[in-house]
Each structure stands twice: as structure tokens, then as C-alpha cells.
C-alpha positions, -999 to 999 in steps of 0.1 A, spaced: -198 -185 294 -222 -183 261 -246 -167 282 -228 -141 299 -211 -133 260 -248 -130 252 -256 -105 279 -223 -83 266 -237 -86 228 -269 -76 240 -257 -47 255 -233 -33 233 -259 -35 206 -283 -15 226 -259 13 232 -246 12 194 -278 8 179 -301 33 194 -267 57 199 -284 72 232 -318 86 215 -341 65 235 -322 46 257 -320 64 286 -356 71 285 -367 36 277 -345 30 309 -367 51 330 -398 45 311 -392 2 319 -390 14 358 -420 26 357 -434 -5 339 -417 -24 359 -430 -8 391 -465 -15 380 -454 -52 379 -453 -48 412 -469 -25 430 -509 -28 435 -527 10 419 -552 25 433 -562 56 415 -586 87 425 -602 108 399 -581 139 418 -550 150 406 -526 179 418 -506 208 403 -478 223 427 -462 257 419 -432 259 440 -423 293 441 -382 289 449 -366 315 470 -395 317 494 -418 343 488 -425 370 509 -462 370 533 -462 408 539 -458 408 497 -484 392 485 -512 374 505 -509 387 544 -502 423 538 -496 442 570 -500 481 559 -503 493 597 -471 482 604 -440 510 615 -414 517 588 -391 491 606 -418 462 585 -439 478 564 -434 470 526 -439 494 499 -472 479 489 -507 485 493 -532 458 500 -562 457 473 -591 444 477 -606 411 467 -645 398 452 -648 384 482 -654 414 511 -628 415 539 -602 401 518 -572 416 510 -541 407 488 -515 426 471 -525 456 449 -497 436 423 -517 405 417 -549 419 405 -561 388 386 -557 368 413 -577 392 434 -602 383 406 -602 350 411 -601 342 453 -635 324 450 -614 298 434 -585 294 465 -582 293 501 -554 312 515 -537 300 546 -518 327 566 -502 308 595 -485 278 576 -447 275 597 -420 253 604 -386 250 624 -362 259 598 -348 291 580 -325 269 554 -336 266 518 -328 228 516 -344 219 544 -377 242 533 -379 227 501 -377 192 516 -403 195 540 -426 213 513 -422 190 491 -429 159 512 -438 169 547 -414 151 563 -381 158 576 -349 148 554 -324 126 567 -295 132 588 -269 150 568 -231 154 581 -227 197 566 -244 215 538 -277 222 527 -296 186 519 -290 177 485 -309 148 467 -304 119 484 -317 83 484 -315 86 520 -349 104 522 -384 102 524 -400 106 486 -419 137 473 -453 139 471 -452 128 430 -427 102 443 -453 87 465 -481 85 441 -462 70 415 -457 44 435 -491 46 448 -509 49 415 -492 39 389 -485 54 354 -519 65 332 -524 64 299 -494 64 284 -475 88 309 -455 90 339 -478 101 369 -458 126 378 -435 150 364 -411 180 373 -410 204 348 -393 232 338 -364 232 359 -350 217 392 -355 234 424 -317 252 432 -304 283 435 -267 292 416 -251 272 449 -271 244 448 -282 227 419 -304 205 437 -323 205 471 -332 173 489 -375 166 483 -374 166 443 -373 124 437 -384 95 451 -360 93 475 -359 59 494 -387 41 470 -360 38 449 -351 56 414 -383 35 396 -404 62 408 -388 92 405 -410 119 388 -398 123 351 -379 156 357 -375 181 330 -343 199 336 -328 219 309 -325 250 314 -324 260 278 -354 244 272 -386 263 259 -420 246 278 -444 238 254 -418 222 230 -403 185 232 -371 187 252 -341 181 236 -335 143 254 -368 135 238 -351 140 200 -335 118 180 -298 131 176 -291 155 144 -289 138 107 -312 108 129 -348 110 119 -375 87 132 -372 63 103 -336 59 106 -345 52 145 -370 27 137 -346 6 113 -322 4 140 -348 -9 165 -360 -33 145 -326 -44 136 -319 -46 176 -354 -67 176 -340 -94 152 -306 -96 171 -327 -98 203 -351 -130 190 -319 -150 198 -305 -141 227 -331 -126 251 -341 -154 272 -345 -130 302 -351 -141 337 -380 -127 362 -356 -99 371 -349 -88 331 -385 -90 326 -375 -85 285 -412 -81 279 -418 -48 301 -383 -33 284 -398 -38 254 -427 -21 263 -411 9 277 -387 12 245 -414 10 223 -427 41 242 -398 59 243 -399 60 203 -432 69 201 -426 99 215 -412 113 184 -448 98 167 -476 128 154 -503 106 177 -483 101 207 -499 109 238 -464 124 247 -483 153 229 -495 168 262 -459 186 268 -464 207 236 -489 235 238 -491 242 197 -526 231 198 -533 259 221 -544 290 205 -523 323 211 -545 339 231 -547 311 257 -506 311 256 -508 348 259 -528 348 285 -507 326 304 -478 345 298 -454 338 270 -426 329 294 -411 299 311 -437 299 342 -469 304 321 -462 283 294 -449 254 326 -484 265 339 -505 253 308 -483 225 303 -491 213 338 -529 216 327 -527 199 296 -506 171 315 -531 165 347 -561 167 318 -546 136 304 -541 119 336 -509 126 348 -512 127 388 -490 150 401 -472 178 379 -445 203 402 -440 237 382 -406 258 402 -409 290 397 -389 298 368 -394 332 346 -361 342 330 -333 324 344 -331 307 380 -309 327 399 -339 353 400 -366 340 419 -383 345 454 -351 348 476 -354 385 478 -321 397 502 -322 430 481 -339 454 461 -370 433 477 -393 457 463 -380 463 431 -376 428 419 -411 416 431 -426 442 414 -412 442 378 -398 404 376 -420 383 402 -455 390 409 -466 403 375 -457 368 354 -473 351 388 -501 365 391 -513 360 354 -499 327 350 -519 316 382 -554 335 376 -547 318 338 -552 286 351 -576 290 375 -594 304 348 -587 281 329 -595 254 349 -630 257 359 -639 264 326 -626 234 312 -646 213 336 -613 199 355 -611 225 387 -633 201 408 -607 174 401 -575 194 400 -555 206 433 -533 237 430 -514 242 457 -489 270 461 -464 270 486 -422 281 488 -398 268 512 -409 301 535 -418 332 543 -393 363 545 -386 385 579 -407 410 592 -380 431 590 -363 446 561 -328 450 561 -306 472 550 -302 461 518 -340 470 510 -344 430 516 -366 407 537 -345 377 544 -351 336 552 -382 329 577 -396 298 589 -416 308 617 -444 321 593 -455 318 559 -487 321 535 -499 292 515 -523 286 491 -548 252 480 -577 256 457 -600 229 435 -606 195 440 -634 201 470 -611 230 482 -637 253 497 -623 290 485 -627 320 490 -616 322 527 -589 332 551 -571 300 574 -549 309 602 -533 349 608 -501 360 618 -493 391 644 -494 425 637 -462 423 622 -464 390 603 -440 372 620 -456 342 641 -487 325 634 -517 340 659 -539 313 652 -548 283 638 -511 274 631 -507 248 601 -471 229 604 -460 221 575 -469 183 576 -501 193 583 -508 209 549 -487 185 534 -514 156 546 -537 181 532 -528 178 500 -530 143 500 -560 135 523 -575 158 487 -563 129 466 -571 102 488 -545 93 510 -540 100 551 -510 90 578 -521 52 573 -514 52 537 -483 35 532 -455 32 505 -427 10 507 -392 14 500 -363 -5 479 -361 -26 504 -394 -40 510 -403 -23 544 -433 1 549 -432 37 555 -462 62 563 -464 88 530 -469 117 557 -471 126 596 -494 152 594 -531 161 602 -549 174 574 -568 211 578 -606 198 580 -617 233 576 -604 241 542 -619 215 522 -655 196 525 
């Protein structure tokens, strides 16, 4: 009876005390210490930045422009030429044109499905998402983990921070606030990536979960931990599943994020000079972009950046005014934002250690419809992977004259998937294992040989 009024004290204290500045985050923060406990790391020196643009962006639009077409398919576009002579992109991403020495682009990437949820799922892991009774697949525990899921368990957390992280915003749409393919999934909530979700949020600053609450400053927190220290001296005895020490640990953490040294300093990009943010782009997706560099040049393994530019309703899902919208909201911020950190990159010494990969949850028809739109299509869609041993500056895979099946060298969507992690390491023999002890393969897949080595 003494010890379960302990366990109640303890707990009450911990919720009054720190009044929910750093609990929640110690909470995840001990998971992940926690998971380290037990779980075996084994970490490359090759790390991964996914832009996921949300909506699905359109082939004929940006990377597999089809100008012969009749007017029942062709876009209003013009392909431009790249450095690199035969290949062409869209005359809206110019400095990506600039920069195709640094990426492969694969043209015949498909799969199955014309259903947001269950694009974003299989982009996102490569695998198929578990049964579901109606509806688009929402996040479920019932599924195989993202890519960052997997390697956290995989690897372990570096150097102070989670090994992987979603940031700025979750992958939705205004009917969905969350497709199925953005956690761990069946590995269990310990290795979820630490997702950054507020919409209000600026990247670049701390979040507002990461602050202490208003009229609380970081001395103020302090006094109260160390208060909840002295309380706990006497009644943490703490069995192998508490594991008091690794809570500790992950608390302590949590308040030094609010410390001038932390190494939590990677998410804010004031060090940066304005011309590198400018050049970005001063908007949620290039300043998501440079955090994403700053994160994976401090060790983080995996970083996923969702589109985001103004608001999330307005992103790659292009039913109308297709033309319009990718031309003055979409491929502008894109294209600088991406050629940025290419740029950036290889001149910081980290693009032979970084993977970008670009991908949506598909393509759009070859067909536009009435509404000046291209709508949801699976059968075909472009891709992109540079860095990390990524040979660039070619072409994998085409698509028919009017972009709408692969011609050859199809690449299933598991197959880039494995792809992406035979880059960090990892193949169909890799196993993680889920919250139940029993052992999964991370992917199904067979990676594309030809676009790296």
C-alpha cells in the first residue's frame, strides 16, 4: 500500500511541478533512451533528407515533360533545357535545371493505387498499410513503420537528438489530418520520429511545446526540477521496467533544450546569415529545407520535410486551375528551396553523405479535365534521389508518349523505397522488430543498381 501511495505522490508531483513544460517531451525523449537500452545500433556515416511533396505532383509538370502531346494532355509548359545535354525539365524550375549533375531523375516510378492515404503510406515506407474496414488509412499502430521509424530503431539517437524528425507539418489534406506512413507504426510509439506539427509554427524558431509556459522562465523551471529531484531521492526505487535512471536522463534533456549550448540548437537557423535564408526562401519549405541540413549535419538520420509553403490546403493536389497554381504558388518556392540545398550541400562537404530524395504520393492524369486540373494517378510518376553515392545527372525509366504508364525500366514503389535504404545501409534482410518482440523485414523491395555506385 506505501508503495503504490508512493507511485501516486510521484506522479502528481511530476505533473504539478513541471506544469507540462517538459514533461511530455521528457516522456518521448526517455523512449528513445529507453529504446537504446534495448535495441543494438548500428550506424552508417549516410543520412537522408525526404521532401514529400503532398498532393502528388504532376510528371508532365515538372520532370517528364511531354510538349508533343495533343491538347487533350499537353500542359501549358515548355520543357527547358538542363547542363546536362538531352535533359529536359520544366522551364519553371530553372535552378534545378542548374543543378541536375547533383540528382538522378527516375521517370517510371508507379504503383497500384490512386488514393492519397494509401500513396503516402507506401512512399513513406514501401510497404503496404494494413487492412482498414472504410476511409483513407489514417495513423495506425497496425502498420508497418516509416522509413525514420525504422532507423530509429535501427540506429539509435546521435548526439543529443532524435534520429529522425518530421518537420514542419504532418502529411494531410483539410479531410485528413493524418495519412497512415508518418510514425513508427508497429515498433511501437518509442520510435516514432519527433514530429513537429504546428501549423502556426515559423521553422527556424523553437516550437512552442519546446517553451517553458508564459511568466515560467528557465530558472523558475530548474528550481522546480530540483525540487522534484529531492522529493524523488525517497521514493524512486524503480524497477527494470521504470528504469528511473534513463527518465532522468531524458528530462534532463528536455530542459536543456531551453539552454544557449544545447545541441537542440540545430532547429533554429539564426546562425545562418540572411543571404543563405534568402536563398532558401523565406517561407515555411525553405526555411524546413535548411533546417533539415542543419539537422542531418549534426547527426540526425533521417529528416521528412511535407511540402508546406503558406498554408496546407495548397499543395500538389492540383484538381483545378493546375496551371495557375503550379506556376505562382508551387514550383517557384520548390525549385529554389531544392537547388538551395543542393547547393548548399556539396559545398559544405555533406552531399556525399546526405540522400535527398523527392518523391509525392503520385503522379497526376494524362489528361486534364475540365476544371483546368490533372487529377490522382498511380500508374506513373517521377521521382527524384541525389547524394550519398547517387550517380546524377541521368534519366531512369520513361513513360509513353503521353506520360501515363511507365515504357521502361518500371521502378515499383518498394523498389525505390529499398533504394533509399540499400543508400544508408540496409536491404530486404535487415530486420526491425516490433512491440511485441517478433521480426519484420524494413522493406520488400529491390533496390535500382543503376542509379547509385
Amino acid at each position: 500500500m506505501a508503495a503504490k501511495h508512493d507511485i501516486q505522490r510521484r506522479l502528481m508531483l511530476r505533473a504539478g511541478l513541471l506544469a507540462g513544460t517538459t514533461l511530455s517531451l521528457a516522456d518521448q525523449l526517455f523512449r528513445s533512451e529507453l529504446s537504446k537500452a534495448r535495441t543494438g545500433s548500428s550506424p552508417t556515416n549516410k543520412n537522408c533528407i525526404l521532401l514529400y511533396m503532398t498532393g502528388g505532383p504532376a510528371q508532365q509538370e515538372t520532370f517528364d515533360m511531354k510538349p508533343d502531346c495533343d491538347d487533350r494532355f499537353r500542359g501549358e509548359f515548355l520543357p527547358a533545357s538542363t547542363k546536362i545535354p538531352g535533359i529536359q525539365i520544366c522551364e519553371h524550375l530553372p535552378g534545378l535545371a542548374s543543378q541536375i549533375d547533383k540528382y538522378a531523375i527516375i521517370r517510371s516510378t508507379w504503383h497500384e493505387s490512386n488514393t492519397h492515404g494509401v500513396g503516402v503510406h507506401y512512399n513513406l515506407t514501401g510497404l503496404k498499410h494494413a487492412p482498414r474496414q472504410r476511409g483513407e488509412p489514417q495513423v495506425s499502430r497496425d502498420d508497418p513503420p516509416s522509413i525514420g521509424g525504422a532507423l530509429r530503431q535501427l540506429r539509435g539517437d546521435r548526439n543529443g537528438l532524435p534520429a529522425a524528425v518530421h518537420l514542419p507539418v504532418r502529411i494531410g489534406d483539410q479531410n485528413n489530418f493524418r495519412w497512415g506512413g508518418q510514425h513508427a507504426g508497429f515498433l511501437g510509439q518509442q520510435y516514432d520520429p519527433l514530429t513537429l506539427i504546428e501549423e502556426s509554427w515559423k521553422p527556424g524558431t523553437l516550437p512552442t511545446s519546446f517553451l517553458p509556459p508564459e511568466g515560467v522562465g528557465v530558472g523558475r523551471l530548474r528550481d522546480r526540477v530540483q525540487l522534484l529531484k529531492n522529493v524523488e531521492k525517497s521514493t524512486i526505487t524503480g524497477s527494470k521496467d521504470d528504469n528511473p535512471e534513463l527518465y532522468q536522463q531524458a528530462r534532463e534533456r528536455a530542459l536543456s533544450i531551453l539552454q544557449s549550448d544545447s545541441v537542440w540548437k540545430a532547429f533554429l537557423i539564426e546562425e545562418e546569415t540572411p543571404t543563405t535564408i534568402d536563398r532558401y526562401g523565406d517561407n515555411k519549405f525553405g526555411r524546413s529545407c535548411l533546417v533539415a541540413r542543419r539537422l542531418v549535419e549534426r547527426g540526425v538520420s533521417f529528416v521528412t520535410v511535407p511540402w508546406m509553403h503558406l498554408h496546407s490546403t495548397k499543395n500538389f493536389d492540383t484538381h483545378a486551375n493546375h496551371f495557375k497554381v503550379m506556376k505562382d504558388l508551387l514550383l517557384p518556392p520548390m525549385d529554389q528551396a531544392m537547388s538551395a540545398l543542393f547547393e548548399d550541400l556539396q559545398q559544405r562537404g555533406l552531399l556525399d553523405t546526405t540522400l535527398v530524395a523527392w518523391t509525392g504520393e503520385f503522379g497526376r492524369t494524362p489528361t486534364i479535365n475540365r476544371n483546368a486540373g490533372r487529377d490522382h494517378w498511380g500508374k506513373v510518376y517521377s521521382t527524384l534521389l541525389a547524394g550519398a553515392g547517387i550517380r546524377g545527372g541521368q534519366v531512369y525509366g520513361s513513360t509513353d508518349n503521353i506520360g501515363g504508364e511507365p515504357k521502361d525500366h518500371p521502378v515499383y514503389v518498394s523498389d525505390f523505397i529499398a533504394t533509399i535504404y540499400k543508400v544508408l545501409g540496409y536491404d530486404s534482410s535487415t530486420l526491425v522488430h516490433d512491440r511485441f518482440g517478433r521480426p519484420h523485414p524494413i522493406v520488400q523491395g529491390t533496390p535500382v543498381k543503376a542509379l547509385y555506385g
